[in-house]
N, CA, C and O atoms as a GROMACS GRO file, in nm:
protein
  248
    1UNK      N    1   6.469   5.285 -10.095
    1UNK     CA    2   6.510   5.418 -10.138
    1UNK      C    3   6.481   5.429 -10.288
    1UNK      O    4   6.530   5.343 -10.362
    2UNK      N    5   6.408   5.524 -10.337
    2UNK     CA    6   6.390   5.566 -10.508
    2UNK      C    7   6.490   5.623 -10.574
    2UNK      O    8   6.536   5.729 -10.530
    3UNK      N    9   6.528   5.576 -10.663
    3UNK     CA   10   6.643   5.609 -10.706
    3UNK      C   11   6.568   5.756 -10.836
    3UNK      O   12   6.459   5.746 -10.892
    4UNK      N   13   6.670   5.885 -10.853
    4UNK     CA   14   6.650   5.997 -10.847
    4UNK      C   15   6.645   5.944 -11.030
    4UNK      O   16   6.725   5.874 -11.090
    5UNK      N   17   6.532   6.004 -11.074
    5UNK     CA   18   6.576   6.020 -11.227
    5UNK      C   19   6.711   6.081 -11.300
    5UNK      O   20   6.788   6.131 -11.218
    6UNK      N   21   6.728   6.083 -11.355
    6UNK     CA   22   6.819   6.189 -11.437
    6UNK      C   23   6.755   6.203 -11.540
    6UNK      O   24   6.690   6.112 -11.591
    7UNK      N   25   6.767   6.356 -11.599
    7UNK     CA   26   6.732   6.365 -11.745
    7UNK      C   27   6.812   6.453 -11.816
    7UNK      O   28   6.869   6.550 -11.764
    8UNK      N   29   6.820   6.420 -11.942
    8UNK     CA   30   6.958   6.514 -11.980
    8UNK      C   31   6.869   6.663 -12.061
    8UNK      O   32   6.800   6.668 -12.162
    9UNK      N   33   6.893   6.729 -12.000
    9UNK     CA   34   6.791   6.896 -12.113
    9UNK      C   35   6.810   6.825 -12.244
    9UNK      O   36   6.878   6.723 -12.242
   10UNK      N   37   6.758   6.865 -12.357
   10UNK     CA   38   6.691   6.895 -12.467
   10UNK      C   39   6.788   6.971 -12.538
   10UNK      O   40   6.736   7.075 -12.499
   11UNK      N   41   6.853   6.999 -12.587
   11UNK     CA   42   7.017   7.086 -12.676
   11UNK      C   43   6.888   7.136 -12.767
   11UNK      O   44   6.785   7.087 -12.814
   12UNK      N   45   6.962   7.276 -12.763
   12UNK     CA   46   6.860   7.378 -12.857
   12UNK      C   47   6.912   7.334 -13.050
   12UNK      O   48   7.030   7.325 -13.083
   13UNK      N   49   6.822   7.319 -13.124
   13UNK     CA   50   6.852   7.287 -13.232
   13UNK      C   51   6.915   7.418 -13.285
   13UNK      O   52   6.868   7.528 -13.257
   14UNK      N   53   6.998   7.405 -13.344
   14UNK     CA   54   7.109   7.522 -13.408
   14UNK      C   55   7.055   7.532 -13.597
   14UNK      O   56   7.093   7.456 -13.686
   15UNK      N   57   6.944   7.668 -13.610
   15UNK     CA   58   6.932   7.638 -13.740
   15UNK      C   59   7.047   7.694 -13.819
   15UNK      O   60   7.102   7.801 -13.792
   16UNK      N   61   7.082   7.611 -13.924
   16UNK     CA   62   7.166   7.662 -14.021
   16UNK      C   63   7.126   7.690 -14.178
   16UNK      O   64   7.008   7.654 -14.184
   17UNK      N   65   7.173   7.743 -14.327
   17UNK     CA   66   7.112   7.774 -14.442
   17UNK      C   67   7.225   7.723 -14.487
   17UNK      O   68   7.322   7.686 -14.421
   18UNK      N   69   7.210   7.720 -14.615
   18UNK     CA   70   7.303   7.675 -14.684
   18UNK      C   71   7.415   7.711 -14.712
   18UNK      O   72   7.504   7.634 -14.747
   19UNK      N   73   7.423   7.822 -14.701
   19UNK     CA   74   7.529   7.974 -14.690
   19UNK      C   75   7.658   7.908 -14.573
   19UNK      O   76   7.774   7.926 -14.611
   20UNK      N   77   7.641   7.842 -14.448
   20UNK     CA   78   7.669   7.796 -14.382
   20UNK      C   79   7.750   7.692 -14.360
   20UNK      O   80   7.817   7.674 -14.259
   21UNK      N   81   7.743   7.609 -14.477
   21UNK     CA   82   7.800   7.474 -14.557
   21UNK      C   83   7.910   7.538 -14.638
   21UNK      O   84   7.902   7.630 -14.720
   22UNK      N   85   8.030   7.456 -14.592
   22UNK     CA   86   8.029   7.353 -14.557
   22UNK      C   87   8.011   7.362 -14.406
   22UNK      O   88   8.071   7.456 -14.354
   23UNK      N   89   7.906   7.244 -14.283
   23UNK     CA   90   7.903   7.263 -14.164
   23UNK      C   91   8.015   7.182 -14.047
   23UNK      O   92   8.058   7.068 -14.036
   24UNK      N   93   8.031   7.299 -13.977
   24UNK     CA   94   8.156   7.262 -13.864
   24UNK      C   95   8.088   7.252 -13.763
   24UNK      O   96   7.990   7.325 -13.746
   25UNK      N   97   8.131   7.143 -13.657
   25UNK     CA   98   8.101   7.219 -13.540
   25UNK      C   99   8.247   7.165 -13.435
   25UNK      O  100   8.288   7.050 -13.446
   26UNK      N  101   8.304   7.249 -13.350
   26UNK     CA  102   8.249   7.375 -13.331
   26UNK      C  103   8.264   7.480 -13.474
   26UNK      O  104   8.361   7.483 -13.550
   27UNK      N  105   8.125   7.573 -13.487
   27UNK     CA  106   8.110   7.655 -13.576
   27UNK      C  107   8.235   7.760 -13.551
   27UNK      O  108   8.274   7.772 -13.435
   28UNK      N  109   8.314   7.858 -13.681
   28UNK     CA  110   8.374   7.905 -13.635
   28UNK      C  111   8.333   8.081 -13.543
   28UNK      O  112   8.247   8.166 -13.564
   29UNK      N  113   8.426   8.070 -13.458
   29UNK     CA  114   8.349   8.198 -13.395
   29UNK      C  115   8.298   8.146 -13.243
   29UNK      O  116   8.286   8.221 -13.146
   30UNK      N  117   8.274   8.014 -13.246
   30UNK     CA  118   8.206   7.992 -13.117
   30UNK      C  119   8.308   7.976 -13.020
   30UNK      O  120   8.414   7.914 -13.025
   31UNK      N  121   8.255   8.049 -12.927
   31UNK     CA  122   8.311   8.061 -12.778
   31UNK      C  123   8.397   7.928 -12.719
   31UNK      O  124   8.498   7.945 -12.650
   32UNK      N  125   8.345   7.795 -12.754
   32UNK     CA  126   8.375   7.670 -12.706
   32UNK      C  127   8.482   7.618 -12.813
   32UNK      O  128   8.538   7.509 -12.804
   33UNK      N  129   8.506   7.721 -12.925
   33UNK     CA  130   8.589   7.604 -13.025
   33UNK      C  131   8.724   7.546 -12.979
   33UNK      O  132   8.796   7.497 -13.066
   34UNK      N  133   8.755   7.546 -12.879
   34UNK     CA  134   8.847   7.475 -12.834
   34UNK      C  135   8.806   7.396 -12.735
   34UNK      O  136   8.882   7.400 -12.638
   35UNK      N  137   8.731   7.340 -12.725
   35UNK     CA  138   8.662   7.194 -12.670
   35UNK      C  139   8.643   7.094 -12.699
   35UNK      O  140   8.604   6.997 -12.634
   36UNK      N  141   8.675   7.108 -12.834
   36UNK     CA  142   8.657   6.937 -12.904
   36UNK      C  143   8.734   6.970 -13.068
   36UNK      O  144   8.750   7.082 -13.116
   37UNK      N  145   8.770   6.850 -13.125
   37UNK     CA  146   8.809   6.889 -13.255
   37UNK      C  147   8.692   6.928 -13.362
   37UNK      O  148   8.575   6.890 -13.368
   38UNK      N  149   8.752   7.000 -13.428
   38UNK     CA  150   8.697   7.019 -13.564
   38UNK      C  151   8.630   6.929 -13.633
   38UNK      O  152   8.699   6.882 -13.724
   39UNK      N  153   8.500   6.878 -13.625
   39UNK     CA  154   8.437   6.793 -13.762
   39UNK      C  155   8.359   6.843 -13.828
   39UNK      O  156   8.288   6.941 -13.803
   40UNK      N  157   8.366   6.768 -13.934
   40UNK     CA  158   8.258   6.868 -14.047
   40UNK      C  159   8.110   6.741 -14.020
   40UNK      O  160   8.128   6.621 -13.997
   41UNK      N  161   7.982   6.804 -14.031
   41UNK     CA  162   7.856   6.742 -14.030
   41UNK      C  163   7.788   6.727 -14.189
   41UNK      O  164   7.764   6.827 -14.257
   42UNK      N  165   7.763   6.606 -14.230
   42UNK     CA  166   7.720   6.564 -14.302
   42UNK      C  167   7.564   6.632 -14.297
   42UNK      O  168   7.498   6.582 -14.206
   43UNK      N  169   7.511   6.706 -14.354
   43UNK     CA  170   7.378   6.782 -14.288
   43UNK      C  171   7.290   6.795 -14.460
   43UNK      O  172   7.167   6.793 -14.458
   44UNK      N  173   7.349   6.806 -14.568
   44UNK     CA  174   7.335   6.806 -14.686
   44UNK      C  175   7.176   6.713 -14.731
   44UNK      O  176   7.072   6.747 -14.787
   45UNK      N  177   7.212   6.621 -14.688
   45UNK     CA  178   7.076   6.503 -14.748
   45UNK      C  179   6.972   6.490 -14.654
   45UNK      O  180   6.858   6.530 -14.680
   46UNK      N  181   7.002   6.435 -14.545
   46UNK     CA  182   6.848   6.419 -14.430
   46UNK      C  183   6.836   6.599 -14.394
   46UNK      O  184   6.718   6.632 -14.381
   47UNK      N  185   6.938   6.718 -14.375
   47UNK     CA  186   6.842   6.812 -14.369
   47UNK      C  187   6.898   6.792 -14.186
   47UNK      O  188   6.957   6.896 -14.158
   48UNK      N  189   6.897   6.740 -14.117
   48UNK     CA  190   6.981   6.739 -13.963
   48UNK      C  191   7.113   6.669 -13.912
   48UNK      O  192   7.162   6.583 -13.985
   49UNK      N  193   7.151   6.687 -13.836
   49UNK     CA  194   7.328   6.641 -13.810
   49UNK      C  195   7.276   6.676 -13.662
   49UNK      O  196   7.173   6.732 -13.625
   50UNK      N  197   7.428   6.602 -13.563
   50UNK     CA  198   7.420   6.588 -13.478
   50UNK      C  199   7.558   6.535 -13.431
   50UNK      O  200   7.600   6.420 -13.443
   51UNK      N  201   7.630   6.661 -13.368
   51UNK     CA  202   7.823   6.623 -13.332
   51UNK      C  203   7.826   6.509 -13.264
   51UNK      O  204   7.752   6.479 -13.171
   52UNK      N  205   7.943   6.424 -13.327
   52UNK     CA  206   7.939   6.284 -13.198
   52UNK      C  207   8.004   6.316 -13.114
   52UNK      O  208   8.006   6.221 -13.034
   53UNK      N  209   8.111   6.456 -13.049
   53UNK     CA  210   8.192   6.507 -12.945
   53UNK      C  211   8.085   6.557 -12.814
   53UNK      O  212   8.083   6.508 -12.702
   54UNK      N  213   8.007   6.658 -12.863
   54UNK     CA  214   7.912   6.774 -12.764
   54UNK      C  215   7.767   6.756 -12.790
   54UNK      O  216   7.695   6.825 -12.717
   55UNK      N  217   7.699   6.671 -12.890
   55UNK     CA  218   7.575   6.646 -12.902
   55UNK      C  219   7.473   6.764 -12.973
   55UNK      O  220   7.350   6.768 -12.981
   56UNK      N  221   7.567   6.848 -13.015
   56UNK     CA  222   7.483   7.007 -13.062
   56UNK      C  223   7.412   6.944 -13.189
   56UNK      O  224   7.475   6.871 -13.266
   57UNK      N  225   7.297   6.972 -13.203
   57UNK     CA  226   7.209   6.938 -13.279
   57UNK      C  227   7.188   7.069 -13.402
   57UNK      O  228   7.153   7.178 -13.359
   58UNK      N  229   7.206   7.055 -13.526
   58UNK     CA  230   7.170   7.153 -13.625
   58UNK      C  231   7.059   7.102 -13.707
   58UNK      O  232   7.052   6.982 -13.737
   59UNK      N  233   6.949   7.213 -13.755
   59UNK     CA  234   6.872   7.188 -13.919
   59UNK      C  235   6.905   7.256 -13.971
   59UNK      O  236   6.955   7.362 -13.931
   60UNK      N  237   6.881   7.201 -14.133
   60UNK     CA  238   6.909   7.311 -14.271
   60UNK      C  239   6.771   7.319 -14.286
   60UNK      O  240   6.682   7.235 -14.300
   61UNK      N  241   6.775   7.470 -14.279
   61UNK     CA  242   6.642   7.524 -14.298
   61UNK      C  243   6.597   7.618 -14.426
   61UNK      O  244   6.509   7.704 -14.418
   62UNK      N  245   6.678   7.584 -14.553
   62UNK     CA  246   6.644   7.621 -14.695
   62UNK      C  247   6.697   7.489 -14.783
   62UNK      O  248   6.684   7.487 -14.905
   0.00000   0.00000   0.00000
């Protein structure tokens, strides 16, 4: 019997500006913010972050 792949989708990158910072996720406003706690993303120096709760992926794009 072959065992079935799994693959996990691709999480849409969430662009953000600087305007935006300091970055939360969940961002406020979003539909899900009561799904996980509040952390702030270090996004400042490499320019991408990535929540260790939900996996939402952001760039700073200025």
């Amino acid at each position: 019997m072959a065992q079935a792949e799994t693959q996990t989708p691709q999480q849409e990158i969430l662009k953000v500006t600087r305007n935006d910072l300091p970055l939360s996720c969940p961002r406020p406003g979003d539909a899900v913010a009561d799904l996980h706690p509040r952390v702030y993303l270090p996004i400042e120096k490499s320019g991408t972050a990535t929540c260790p709760y939900c996996g939402a992926r952001y760039q700073l794009t200025d």
